[in-house]
C-alpha positions in Angstrom: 16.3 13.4 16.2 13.1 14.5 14.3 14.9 12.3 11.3 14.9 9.7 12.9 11.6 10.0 14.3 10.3 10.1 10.8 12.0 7.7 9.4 11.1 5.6 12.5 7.3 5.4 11.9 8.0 4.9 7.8 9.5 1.8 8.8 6.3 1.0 10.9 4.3 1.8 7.9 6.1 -0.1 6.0 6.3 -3.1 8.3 2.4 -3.3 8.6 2.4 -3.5 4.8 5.2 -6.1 4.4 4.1 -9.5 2.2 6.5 -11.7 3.9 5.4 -10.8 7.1 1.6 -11.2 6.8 2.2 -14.5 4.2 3.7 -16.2 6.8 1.4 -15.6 10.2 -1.6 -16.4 6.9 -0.1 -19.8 6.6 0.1 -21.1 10.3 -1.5 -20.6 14.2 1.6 -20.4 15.3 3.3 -17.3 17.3 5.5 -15.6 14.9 8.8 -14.9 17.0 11.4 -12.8 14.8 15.1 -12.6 16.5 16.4 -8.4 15.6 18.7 -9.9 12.5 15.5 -11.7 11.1 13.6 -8.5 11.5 16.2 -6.0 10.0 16.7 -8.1 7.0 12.7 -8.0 7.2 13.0 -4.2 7.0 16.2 -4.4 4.5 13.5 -6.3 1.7 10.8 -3.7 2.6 12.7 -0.2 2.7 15.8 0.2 0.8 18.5 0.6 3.8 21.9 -1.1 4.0 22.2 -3.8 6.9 23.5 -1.0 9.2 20.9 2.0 8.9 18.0 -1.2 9.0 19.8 -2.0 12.2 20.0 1.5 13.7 15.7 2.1 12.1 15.1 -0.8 14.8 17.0 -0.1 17.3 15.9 4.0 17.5 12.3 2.5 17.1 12.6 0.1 20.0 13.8 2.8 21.5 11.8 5.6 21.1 8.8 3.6 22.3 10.3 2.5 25.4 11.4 5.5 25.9 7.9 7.4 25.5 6.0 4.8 27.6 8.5 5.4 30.0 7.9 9.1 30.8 4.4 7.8 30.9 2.8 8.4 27.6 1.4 6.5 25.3 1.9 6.0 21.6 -0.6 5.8 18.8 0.4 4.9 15.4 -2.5 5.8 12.7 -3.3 2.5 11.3 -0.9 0.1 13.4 -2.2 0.8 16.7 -1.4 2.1 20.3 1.3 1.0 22.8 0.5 2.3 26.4 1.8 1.1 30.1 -1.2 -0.2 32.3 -0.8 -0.7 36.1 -1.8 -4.4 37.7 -2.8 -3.9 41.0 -1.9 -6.1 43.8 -3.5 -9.5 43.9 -3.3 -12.7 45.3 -1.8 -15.8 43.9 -2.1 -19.3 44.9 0.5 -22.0 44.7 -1.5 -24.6 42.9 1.3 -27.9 44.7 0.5 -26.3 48.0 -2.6 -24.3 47.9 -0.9 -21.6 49.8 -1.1 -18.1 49.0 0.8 -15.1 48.6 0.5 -11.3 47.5 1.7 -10.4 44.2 3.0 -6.8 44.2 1.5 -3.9 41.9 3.3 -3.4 39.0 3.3 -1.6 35.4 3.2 -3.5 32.3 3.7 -2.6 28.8 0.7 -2.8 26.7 -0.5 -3.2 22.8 -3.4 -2.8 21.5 -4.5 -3.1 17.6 -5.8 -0.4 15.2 -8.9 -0.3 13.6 -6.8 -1.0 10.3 -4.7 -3.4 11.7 -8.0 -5.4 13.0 -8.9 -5.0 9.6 -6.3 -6.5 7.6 -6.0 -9.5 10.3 -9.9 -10.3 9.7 -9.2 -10.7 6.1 -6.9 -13.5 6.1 -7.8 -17.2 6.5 -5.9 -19.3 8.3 -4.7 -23.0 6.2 -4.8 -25.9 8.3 -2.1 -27.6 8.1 
């Protein structure tokens, strides 16, 4: 597992490093929304890694941070940033057709927030109109 865990957070250092990746969200306002096959042939041009092990990189990665923010914990990644669970509390909602309201229940979210790096590297870019 430590493998993996390794080779895990190279792919995140790659990834935050990739030209495609940081060309395109240069280029345009618009969200950047990536299906898994998009992102492992992302990884596949960044790492060298056949289709499969790019597949499996993603998958453990998704996985190992779900699975540590859901013992609870947070993870920081050095130069990427930090992924933590935040609790919303209760609150009340209003129906804006009826104007009635109603009690949304407290729940936990997941949570990302950038590095100092990251920030960095994002402030650096300009944005073409298009």
């Amino acid at each position: 597992m430590a493998a993996y865990k390794k080779a895990a957070i190279i792919v995140w250092q790659k990834l935050q490093n990739c030209v495609l990746l940081t060309n395109i969200a240069a280029q345009t306002k618009k969200s950047i929304v990536l299906k898994n096959k998009e992102l492992v042939q992302k990884i596949q041009q960044t790492v060298p890694a056949t289709g499969n092990r790019a597949s499996e990189l993603l998958d453990l990665t998704s996985a190992l941070i779900a699975k540590i923010l859901a013992d609870g914990d947070s993870l920081a990644i050095q130069g990427f940033g930090t992924f933590e669970v935040k609790k919303k509390e209760e609150r009340i909602s209003v129906n804006p057709s009826t104007g009635s309201l109603w009690m949304i229940p407290p729940k936990y979210v997941a949570s990302f927030k950038a590095g100092t790096t990251m920030k960095e590297k994002i402030k650096n870019y300009t944005v073409h109109e298009q």
